[in-house]
C-alpha angles and dihedrals in degrees: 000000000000086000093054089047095051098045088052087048084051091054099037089059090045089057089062110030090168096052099050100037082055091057091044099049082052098050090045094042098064101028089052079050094044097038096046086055099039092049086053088052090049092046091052102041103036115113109273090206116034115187095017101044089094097053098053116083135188114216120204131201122168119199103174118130118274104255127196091287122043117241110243087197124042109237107275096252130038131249115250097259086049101053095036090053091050095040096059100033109038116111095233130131087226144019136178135184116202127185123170116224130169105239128189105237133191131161110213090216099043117076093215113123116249116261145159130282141169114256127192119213113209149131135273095255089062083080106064104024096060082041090239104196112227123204094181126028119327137269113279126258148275087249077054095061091046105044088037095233112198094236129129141192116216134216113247090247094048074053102059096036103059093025102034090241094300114137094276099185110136098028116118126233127199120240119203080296108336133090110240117192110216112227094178152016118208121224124245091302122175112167112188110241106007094251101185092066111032109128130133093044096130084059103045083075084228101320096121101128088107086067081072091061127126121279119253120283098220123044114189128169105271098233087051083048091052093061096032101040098032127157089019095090111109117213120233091214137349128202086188128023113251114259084232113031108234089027118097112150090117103014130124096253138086116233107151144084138211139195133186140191114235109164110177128041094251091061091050094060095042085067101049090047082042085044098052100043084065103050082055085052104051087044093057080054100048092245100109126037092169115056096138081067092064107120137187112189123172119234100272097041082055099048086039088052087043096051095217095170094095106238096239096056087054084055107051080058100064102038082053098051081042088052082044090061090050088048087056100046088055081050100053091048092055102047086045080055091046102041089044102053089062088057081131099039086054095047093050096062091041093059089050088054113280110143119211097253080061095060096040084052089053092046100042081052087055091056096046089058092048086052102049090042079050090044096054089045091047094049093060093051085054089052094047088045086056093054097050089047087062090057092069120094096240125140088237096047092105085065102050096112122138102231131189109281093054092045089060089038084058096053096037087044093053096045092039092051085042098056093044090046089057102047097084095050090043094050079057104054086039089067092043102139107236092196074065105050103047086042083056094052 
């Protein structure tokens, strides 16, 4: 029976190629404009770490001074006395700092000219508990962080630039003036948004697309940055200037981050018992006036309280799903013209036999056709939506890639909306009166 169905829905849209190609350049029209947003939205808030983004936490402590109006929220990084505390006594398996810097790099044997490149500044732990992928050597060690050894891991594309792609571990770069021995070379890596280093989002007023920059292309121990690439750490915020500018070991400003693993409930709240005995304690020593302000939010509370999804992009969302409706209306007006110009058709059927179920069933076929022609069509305007996408200069355009789950949303969207769009003109022709229709003829 479904094949019968679906050969008489074949022929019915043949009769009437301008009609239903109207309906299909519609369908495919707004759901090519809502998927390729949409597909932009799942690409951006998606989770950049499943299956380890609950057990990564991101601890706050704020001692600035109380002013005259007490902070609902802590400043989003942490002062050096503060990181480097936490960093070394929190009962965590594993702990990393992490600080952004520009750097003036070079390598002796490559003929490539110096330039500057961001370097992140961080601590061993940072490697395998953001599950960094290596395609040469390792990060460096904990031993590493404490004896600031002069060693770097560099990004798959740094790689490629200065050695050619060759396995470079062992080679020496030259940061700013000092030799730096390279102990690894990350695969391709792209994490979306770049989680380790988002800070600063509830004051962008939406403009977070740089959070879905590249990584750095340099990583070094902290405590080795600190003396390399000295002078050239911005602070987040200050409460009094540095006495040196670049130069905030013992300033007045946080400008650093921290993460830690916890990975069962018990250790999570160890570290916030752990988090707030030092806030009290820092406050008997006039350090802290704030403890209640002290904070421990997973990944995803900390992406979600950073809005990292830019608002346009939010917004294109929703004026696409909006152009979407309009797209079905349209729909739904040309499949009522077109069921109801075969009213005789229709009576006819129903006085040889055909029930009404039978002819909600045909026409609901018909839409479904309409909606999978609209579908495919609307699957290579997303395509073509994506690409252009990746035209833009954005920080996120590299990502732009249409995956698999979209791909089958696309399809299942344009058939589903279809179907909905053509119930009310199938329940229609479905209560069309046969006595009427052969009086008629």
């Amino acid at each position: 029976m479904f094949t019968y169905y679906l050969q008489q829905g074949v022929r019915s849209l043949r009769r009437t190629p301008v009609l239903t190609g109207l309906m299909v350049l519609s369908i495919a029209v707004g759901i090519g404009a809502s998927m390729t947003t949409l597909t932009v939205m799942h690409l951006l808030s998606g989770d950049p770490l499943p299956g380890r983004s609950q057990h990564l936490y991101y601890p706050q402590v704020d001692a600035s001074p109380r002013g005259e109006k007490s902070r609902v929220d802590p400043l989003d990084m942490l002062d050096y006395t503060s990181a480097v505390d936490l960093w070394r006594d929190g009962p965590a398996e594993r702990k990393a700092l992490v600080a952004n810097s520009p750097a003036k790099l070079s390598a002796p044997t490559s003929s490539a000219p110096a330039s500057i490149t961001p370097m992140l500044s961080t601590t061993a732990d940072f490697f395998p508990m953001f599950q960094v992928p290596m395609a040469y050597g390792s990060g460096w060690s904990r031993e590493d962080d404490e004896r600031r050894a002069r060693v770097a891991v560099i990004s798959w594309n740094l790689n490629q630039r200065l050695f050619g792609g060759k396995d470079s571990v062992g080679q020496m770069l030259r940061i700013r003036d000092s030799e730096v021995r390279i102990v690894g070379v990350l695969k391709p890596w792209r994490p979306a948004p770049l989680y380790y280093a988002v800070a600063g989002g509830r004051f962008s007023q939406g403009d977070t697309a740089d959070f879905y920059r590249a990584p750095q292309d340099v990583m070094m121990p902290l405590f080795s940055s600190l003396q390399v690439n000295a002078g050239n750490f911005q602070q987040f915020t200050c409460w009094g200037l540095p006495e040196q500018p670049g130069h905030l070991e013992n300033s007045n400003c946080v400008w650093l981050q921290q993460w830690v693993q916890l990975d069962t409930p018990a250790q999570v709240s160890a570290y916030e018992r752990f988090l707030q005995g030092y806030v009290q304690q820092q406050q008997q020593l006039g350090r802290i006036s704030q403890p209640e302000l002290a904070r421990l939010s997973s990944l995803m509370q900390w992406l979600d309280f950073n809005g990292v999804v830019p608002r346009d992009v939010r917004l294109q969302a929703w004026m696409a799903l909006a152009f979407l409706g309009i797209c079905l209306f349209n729909t739904v007006g040309l499949l009522l013209a077109k069921f109801l110009r075969r009213t005789s058709e229709i009576g006819v059927l129903r006085a040889l036999g055909a029930t009404r179920a039978m002819v909600f069933q045909q026409c609901l076929i018909e839409a479904a056709l309409i909606g999978l022609a609209g579908g495919l069509g609307g699957l290579l305007l997303t395509a073509f939506g994506l690409w252009n996408i990746r035209q833009q200069p954005l920080a996120y355009a590299d990502m732009m890639q249409l995956d698999l789950t979209m791909l089958g949303s696309t399809l299942a969207a344009a058939v589903v909306t279809t179907l909905l769009a053509g119930l009310l003109p199938a329940l229609r022709a479905a209560r069309i009166d046969p006595a009427l229709q052969i009086k008629a003829l």
